[in-house]
N, CA, C and O atoms as CSV, one atom per row, in Angstrom:
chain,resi,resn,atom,element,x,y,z
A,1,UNK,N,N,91.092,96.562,50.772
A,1,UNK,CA,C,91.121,95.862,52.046
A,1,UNK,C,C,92.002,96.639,53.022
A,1,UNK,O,O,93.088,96.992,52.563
A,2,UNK,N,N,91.753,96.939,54.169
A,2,UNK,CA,C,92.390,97.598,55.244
A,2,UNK,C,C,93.128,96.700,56.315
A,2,UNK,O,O,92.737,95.827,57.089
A,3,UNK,N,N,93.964,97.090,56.130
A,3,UNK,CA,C,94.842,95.844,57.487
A,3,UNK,C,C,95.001,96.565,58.863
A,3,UNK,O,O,95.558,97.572,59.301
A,4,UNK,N,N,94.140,95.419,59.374
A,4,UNK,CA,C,94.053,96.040,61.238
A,4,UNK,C,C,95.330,96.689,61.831
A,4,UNK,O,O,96.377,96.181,61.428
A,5,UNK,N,N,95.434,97.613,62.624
A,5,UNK,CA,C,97.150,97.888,63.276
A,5,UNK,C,C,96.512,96.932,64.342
A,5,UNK,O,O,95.426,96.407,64.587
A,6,UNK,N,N,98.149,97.016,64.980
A,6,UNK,CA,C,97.973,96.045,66.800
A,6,UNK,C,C,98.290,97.329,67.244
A,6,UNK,O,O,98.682,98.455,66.937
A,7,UNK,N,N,97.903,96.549,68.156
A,7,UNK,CA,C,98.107,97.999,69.588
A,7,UNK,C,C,99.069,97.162,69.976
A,7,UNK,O,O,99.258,95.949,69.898
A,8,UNK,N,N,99.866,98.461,70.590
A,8,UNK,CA,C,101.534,98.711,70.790
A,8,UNK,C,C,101.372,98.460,72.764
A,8,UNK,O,O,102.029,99.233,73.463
A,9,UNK,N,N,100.476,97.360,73.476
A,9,UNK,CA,C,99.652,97.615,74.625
A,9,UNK,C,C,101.232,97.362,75.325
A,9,UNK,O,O,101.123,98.141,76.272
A,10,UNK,N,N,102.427,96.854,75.443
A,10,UNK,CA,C,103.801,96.419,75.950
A,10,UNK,C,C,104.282,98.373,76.097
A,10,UNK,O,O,104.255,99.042,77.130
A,11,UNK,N,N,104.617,98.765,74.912
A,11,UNK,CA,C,104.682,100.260,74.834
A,11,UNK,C,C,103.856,100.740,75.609
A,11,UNK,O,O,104.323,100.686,76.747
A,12,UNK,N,N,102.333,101.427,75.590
A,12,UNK,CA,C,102.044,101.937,75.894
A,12,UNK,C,C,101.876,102.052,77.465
A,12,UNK,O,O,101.830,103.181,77.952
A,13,UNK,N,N,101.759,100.667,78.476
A,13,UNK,CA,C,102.301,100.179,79.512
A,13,UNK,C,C,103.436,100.687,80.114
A,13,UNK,O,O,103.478,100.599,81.341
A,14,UNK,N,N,104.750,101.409,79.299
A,14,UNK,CA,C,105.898,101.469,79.929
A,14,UNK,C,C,105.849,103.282,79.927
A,14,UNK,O,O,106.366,104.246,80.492
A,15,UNK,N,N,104.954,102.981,78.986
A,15,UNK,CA,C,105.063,105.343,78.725
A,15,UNK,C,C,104.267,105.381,79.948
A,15,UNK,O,O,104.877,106.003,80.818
A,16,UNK,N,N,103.081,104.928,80.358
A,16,UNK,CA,C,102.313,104.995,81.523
A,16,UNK,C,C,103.099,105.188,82.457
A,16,UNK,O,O,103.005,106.260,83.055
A,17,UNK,N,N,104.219,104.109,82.912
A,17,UNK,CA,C,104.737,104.002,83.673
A,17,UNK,C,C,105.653,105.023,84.375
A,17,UNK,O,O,106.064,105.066,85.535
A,18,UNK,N,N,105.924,106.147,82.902
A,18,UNK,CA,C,106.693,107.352,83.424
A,18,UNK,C,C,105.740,107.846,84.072
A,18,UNK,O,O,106.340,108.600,84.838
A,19,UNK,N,N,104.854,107.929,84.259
A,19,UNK,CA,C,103.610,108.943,84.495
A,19,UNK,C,C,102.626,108.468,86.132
A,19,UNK,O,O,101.633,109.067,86.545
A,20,UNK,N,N,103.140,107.536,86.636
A,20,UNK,CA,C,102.667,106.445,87.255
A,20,UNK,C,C,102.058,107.019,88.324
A,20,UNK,O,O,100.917,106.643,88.593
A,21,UNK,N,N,102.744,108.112,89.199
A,21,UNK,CA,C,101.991,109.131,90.085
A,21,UNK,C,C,101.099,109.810,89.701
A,21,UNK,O,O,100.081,109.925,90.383
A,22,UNK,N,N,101.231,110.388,88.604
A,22,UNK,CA,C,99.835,110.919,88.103
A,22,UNK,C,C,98.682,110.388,87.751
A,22,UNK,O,O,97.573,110.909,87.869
A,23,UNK,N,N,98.971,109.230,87.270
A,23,UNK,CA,C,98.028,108.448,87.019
A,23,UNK,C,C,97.018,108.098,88.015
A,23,UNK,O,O,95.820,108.378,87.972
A,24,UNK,N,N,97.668,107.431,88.946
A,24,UNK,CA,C,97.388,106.727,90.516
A,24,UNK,C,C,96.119,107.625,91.322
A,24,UNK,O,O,94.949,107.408,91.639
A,25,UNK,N,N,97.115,108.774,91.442
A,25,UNK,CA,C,96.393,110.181,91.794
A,25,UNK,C,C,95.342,110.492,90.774
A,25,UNK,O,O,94.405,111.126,91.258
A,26,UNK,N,N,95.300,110.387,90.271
A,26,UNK,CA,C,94.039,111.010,88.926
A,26,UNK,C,C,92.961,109.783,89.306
A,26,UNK,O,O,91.784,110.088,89.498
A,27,UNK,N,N,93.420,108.302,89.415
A,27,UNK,CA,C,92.517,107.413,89.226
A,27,UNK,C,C,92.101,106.694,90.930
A,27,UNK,O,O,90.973,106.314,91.244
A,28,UNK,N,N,92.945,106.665,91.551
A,28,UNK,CA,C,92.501,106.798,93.147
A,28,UNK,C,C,92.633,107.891,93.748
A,28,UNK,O,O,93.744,108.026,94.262
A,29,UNK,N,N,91.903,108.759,93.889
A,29,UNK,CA,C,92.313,109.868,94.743
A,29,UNK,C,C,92.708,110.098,96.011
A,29,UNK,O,O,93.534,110.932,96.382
A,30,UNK,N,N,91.867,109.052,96.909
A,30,UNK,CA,C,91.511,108.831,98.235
A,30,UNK,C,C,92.919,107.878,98.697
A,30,UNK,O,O,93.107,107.424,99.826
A,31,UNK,N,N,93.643,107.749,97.753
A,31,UNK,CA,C,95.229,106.628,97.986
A,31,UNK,C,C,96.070,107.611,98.368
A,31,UNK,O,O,95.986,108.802,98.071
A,32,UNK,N,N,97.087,106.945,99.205
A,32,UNK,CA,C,98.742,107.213,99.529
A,32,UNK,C,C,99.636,106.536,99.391
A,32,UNK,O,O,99.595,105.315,99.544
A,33,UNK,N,N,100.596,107.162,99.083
A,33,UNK,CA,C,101.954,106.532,98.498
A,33,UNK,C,C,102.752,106.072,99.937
A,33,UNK,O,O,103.110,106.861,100.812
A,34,UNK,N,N,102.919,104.741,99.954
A,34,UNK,CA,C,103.469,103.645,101.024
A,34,UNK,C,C,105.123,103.316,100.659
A,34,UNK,O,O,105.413,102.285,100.053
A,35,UNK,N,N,105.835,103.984,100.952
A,35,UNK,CA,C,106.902,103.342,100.257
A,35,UNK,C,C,106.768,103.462,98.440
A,35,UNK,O,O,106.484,104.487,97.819
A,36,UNK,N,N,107.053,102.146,97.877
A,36,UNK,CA,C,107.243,102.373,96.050
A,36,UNK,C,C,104.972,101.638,95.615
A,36,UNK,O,O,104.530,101.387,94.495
A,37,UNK,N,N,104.371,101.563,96.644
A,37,UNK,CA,C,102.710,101.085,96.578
A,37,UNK,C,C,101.985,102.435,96.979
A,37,UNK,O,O,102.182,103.231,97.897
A,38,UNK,N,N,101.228,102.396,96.116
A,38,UNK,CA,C,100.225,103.177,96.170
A,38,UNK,C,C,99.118,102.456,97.039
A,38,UNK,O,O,98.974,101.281,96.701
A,39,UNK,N,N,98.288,102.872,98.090
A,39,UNK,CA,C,97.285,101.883,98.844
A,39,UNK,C,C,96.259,103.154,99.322
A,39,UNK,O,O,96.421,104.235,99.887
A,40,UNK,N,N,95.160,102.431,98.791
A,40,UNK,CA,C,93.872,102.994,98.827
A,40,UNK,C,C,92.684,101.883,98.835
A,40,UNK,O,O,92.703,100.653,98.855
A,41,UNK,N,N,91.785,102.717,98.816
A,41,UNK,CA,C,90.455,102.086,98.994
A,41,UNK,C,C,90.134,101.089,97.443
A,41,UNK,O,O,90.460,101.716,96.435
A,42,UNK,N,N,89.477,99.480,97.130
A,42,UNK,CA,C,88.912,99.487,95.676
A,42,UNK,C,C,87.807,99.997,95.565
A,42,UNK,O,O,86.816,99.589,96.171
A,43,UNK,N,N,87.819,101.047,94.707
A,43,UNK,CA,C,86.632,101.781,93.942
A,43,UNK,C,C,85.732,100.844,93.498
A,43,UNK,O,O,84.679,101.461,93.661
A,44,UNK,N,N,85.423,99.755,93.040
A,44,UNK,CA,C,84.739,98.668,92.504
A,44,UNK,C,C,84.032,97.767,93.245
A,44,UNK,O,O,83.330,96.868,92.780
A,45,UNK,N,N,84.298,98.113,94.902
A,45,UNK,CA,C,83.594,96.866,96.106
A,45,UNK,C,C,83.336,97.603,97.005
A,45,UNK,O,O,84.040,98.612,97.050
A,46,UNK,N,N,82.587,97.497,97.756
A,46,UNK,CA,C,82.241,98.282,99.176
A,46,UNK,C,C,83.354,97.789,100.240
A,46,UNK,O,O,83.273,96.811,100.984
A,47,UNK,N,N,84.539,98.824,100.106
A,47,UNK,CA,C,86.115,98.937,100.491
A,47,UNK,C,C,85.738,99.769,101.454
A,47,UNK,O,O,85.663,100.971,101.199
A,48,UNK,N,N,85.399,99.223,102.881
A,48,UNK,CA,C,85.770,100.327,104.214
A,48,UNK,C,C,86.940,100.721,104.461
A,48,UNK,O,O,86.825,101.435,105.457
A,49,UNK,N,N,88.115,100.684,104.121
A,49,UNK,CA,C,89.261,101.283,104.253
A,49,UNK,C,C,90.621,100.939,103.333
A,49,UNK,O,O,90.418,100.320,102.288
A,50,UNK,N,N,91.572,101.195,103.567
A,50,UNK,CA,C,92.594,101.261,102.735
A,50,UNK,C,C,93.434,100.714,103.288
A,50,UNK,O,O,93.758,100.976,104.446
A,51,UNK,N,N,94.147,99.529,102.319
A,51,UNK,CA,C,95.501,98.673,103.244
A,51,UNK,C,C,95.066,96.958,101.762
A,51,UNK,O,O,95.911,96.137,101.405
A,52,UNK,N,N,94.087,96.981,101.453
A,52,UNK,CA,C,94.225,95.422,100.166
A,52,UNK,C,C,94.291,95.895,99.112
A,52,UNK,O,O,94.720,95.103,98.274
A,53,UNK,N,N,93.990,97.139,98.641
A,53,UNK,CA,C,94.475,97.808,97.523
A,53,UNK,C,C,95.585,98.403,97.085
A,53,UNK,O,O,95.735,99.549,97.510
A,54,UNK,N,N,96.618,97.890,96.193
A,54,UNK,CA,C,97.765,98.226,96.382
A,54,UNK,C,C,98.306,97.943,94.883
A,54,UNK,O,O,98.344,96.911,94.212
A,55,UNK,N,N,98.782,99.524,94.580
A,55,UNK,CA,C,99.541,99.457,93.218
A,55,UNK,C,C,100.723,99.513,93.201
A,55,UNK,O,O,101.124,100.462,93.875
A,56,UNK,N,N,101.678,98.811,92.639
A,56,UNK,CA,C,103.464,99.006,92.791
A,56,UNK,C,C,104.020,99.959,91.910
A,56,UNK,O,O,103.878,99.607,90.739
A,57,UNK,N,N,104.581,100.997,92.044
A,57,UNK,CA,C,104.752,102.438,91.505
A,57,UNK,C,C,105.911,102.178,90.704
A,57,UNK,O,O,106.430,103.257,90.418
A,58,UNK,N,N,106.622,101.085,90.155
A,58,UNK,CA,C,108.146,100.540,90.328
A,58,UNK,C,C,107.194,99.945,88.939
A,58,UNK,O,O,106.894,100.740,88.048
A,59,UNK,N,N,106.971,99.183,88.900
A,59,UNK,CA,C,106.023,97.573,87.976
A,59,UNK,C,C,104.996,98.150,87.388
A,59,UNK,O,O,104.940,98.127,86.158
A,60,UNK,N,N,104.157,98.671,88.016
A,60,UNK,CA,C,102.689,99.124,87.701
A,60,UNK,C,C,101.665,97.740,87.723
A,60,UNK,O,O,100.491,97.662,87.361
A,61,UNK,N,N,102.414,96.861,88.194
A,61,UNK,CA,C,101.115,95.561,88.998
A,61,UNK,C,C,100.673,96.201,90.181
A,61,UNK,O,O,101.218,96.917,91.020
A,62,UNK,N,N,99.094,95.567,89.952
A,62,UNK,CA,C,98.474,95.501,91.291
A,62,UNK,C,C,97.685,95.032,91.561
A,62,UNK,O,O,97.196,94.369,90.646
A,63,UNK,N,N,97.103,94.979,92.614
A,63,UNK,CA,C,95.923,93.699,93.503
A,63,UNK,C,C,95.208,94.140,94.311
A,63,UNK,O,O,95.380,95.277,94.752
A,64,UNK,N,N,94.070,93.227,94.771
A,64,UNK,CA,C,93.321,93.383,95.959
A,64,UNK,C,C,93.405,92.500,96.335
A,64,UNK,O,O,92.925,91.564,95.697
A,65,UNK,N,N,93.972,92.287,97.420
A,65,UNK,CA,C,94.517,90.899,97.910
A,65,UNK,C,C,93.227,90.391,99.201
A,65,UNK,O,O,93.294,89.624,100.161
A,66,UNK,N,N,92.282,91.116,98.723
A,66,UNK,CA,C,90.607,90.496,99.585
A,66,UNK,C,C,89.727,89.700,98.521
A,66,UNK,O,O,89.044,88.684,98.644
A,67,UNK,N,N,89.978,90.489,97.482
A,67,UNK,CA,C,89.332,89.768,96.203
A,67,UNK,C,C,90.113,89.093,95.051
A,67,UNK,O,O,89.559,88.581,94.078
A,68,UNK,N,N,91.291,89.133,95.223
A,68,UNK,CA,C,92.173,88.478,94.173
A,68,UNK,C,C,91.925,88.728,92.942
A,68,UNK,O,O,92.040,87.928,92.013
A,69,UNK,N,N,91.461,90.212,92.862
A,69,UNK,CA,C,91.850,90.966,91.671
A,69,UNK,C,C,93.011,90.968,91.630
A,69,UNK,O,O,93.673,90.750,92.645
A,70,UNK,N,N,93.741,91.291,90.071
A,70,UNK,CA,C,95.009,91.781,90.109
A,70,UNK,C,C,95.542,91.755,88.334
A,70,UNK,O,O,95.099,91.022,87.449
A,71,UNK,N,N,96.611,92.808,88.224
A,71,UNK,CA,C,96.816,92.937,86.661
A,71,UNK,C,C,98.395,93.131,87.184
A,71,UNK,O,O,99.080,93.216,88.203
A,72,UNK,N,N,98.456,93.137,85.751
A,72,UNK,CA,C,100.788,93.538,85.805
A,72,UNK,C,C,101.106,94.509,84.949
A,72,UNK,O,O,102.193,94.448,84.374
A,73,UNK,N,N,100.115,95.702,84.682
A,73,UNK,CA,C,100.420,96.805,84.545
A,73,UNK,C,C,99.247,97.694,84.430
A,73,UNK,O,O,98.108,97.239,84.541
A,74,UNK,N,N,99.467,98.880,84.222
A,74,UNK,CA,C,98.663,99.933,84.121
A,74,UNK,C,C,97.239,99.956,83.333
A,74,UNK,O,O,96.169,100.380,83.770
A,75,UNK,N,N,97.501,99.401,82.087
A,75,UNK,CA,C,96.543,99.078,81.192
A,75,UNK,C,C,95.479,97.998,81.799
A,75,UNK,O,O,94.337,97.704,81.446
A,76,UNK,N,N,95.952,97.731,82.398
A,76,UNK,CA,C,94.749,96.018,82.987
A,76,UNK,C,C,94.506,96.944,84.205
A,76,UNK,O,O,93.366,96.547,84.446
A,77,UNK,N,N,94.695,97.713,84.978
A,77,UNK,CA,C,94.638,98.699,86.088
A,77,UNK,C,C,93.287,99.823,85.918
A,77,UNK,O,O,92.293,100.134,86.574
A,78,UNK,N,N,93.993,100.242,84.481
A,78,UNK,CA,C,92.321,101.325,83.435
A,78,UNK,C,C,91.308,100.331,83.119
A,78,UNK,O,O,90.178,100.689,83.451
A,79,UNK,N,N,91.398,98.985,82.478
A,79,UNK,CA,C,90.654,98.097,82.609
A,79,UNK,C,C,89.772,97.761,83.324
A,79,UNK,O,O,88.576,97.710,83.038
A,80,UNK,N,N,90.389,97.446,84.539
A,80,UNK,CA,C,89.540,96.745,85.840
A,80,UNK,C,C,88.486,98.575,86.364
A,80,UNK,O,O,87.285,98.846,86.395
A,81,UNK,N,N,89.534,99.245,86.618
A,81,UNK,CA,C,88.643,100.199,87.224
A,81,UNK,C,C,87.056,101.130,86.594
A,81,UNK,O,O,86.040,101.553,87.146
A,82,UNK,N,N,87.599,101.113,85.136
A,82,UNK,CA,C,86.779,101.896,84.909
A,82,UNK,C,C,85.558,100.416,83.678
A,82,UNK,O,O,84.941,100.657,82.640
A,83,UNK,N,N,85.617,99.792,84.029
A,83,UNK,CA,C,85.215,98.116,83.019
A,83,UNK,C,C,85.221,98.153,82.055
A,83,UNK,O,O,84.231,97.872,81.379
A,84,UNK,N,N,86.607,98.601,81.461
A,84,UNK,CA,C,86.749,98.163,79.894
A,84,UNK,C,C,87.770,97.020,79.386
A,84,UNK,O,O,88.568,96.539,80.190
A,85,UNK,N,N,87.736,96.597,78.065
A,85,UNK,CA,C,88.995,96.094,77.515
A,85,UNK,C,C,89.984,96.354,77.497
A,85,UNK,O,O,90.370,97.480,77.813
A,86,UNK,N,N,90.700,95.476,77.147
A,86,UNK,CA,C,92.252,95.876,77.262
A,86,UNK,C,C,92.493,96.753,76.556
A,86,UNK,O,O,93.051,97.794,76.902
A,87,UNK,N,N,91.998,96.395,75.112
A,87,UNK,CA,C,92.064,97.628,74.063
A,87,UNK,C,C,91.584,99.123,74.168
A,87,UNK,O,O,91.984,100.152,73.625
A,88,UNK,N,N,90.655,98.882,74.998
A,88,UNK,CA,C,90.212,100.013,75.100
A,88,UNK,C,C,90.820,101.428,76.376
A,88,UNK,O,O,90.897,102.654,76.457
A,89,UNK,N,N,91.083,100.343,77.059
A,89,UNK,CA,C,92.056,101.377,78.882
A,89,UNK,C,C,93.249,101.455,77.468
A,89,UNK,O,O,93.465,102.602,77.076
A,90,UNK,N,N,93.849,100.544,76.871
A,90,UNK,CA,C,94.975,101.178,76.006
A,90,UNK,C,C,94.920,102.538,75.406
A,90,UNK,O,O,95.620,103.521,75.651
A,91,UNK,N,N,93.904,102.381,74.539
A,91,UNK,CA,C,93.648,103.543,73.674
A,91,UNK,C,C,93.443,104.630,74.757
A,91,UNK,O,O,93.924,105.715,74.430
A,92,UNK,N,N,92.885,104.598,75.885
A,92,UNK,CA,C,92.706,105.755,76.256
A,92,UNK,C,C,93.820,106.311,76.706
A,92,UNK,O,O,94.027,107.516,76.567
A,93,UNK,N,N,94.841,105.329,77.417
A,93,UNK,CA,C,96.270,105.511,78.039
A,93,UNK,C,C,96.562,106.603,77.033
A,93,UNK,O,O,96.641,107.824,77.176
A,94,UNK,N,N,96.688,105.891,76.071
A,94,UNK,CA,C,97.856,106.163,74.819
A,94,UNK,C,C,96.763,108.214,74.652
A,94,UNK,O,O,97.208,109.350,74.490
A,95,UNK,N,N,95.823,107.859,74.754
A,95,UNK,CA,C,95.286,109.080,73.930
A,95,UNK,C,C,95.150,110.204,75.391
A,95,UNK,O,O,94.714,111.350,75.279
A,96,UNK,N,N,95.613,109.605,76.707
A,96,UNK,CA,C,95.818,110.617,78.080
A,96,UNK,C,C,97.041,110.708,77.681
A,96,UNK,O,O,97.151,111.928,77.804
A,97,UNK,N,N,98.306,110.281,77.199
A,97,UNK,CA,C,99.615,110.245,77.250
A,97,UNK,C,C,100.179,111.138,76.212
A,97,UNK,O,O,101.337,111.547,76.124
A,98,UNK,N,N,98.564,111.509,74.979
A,98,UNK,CA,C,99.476,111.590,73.632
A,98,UNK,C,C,100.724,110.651,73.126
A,98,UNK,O,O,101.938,110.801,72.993
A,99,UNK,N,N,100.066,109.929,72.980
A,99,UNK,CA,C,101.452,108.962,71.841
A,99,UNK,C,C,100.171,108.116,71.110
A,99,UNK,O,O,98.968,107.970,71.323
A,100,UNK,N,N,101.005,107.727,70.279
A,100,UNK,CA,C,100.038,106.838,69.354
A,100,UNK,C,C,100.429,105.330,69.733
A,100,UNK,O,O,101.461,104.679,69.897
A,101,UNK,N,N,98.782,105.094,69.794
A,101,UNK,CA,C,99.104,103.510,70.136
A,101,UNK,C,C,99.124,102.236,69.019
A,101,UNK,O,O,98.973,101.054,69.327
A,102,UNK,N,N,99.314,102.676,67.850
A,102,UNK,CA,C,99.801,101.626,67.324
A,102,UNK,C,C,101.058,101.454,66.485
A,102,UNK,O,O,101.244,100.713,65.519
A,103,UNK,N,N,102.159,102.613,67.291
A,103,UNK,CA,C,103.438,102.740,66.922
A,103,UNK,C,C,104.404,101.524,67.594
A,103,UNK,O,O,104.596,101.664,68.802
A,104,UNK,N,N,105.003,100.408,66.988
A,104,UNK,CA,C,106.208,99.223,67.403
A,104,UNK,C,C,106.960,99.913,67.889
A,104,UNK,O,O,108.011,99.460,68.342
């Protein structure tokens, strides 16, 4: 019998977080850094401009405050954008970051 690991998704959330400009930049391109918010266009809606999309570079929450999307970190961020699970924007975090994601 094989015992499931958990994903380490609290961890892997905070390693992101060192990385948070790169990320942003890699995953909105068309964004600028506002102060500690990243604000760009949502990739996911027909977004004529930039100003409801807004990631906090500090937290790694963010929102569209037209559609009341919104997550409280990075992982729910890979989630929403690209439409996967939680588990799954994890694993990829963890496997863009190199670290293993089911290390406590």
């Amino acid at each position: 019998m094989t015992v499931s690991q958990s994903i380490a998704f609290q961890r892997i959330a905070g390693a992101a977080l060192l990385y948070v400009d790169e990320i942003v930049r890699r995953w909105l391109p068309e964004g600028r850094r506002e102060g500690t918010e990243w604000v760009c266009r949502n990739p996911r809606r027909a977004d004529h401009r930039a100003g409801s999309f807004k990631v906090n570079l500090v937290t790694g929450r963010w929102a569209d405050f037209a559609t009341d999307d919104c997550g409280g970190d990075l992982v729910s961020l890979g989630a929403f954008l690209f439409e996967l699970s939680q588990k799954d924007a994890a694993l990829n975090i963890a496997d863009m970051l190199a670290i293993n994601p089911y290390e406590q």
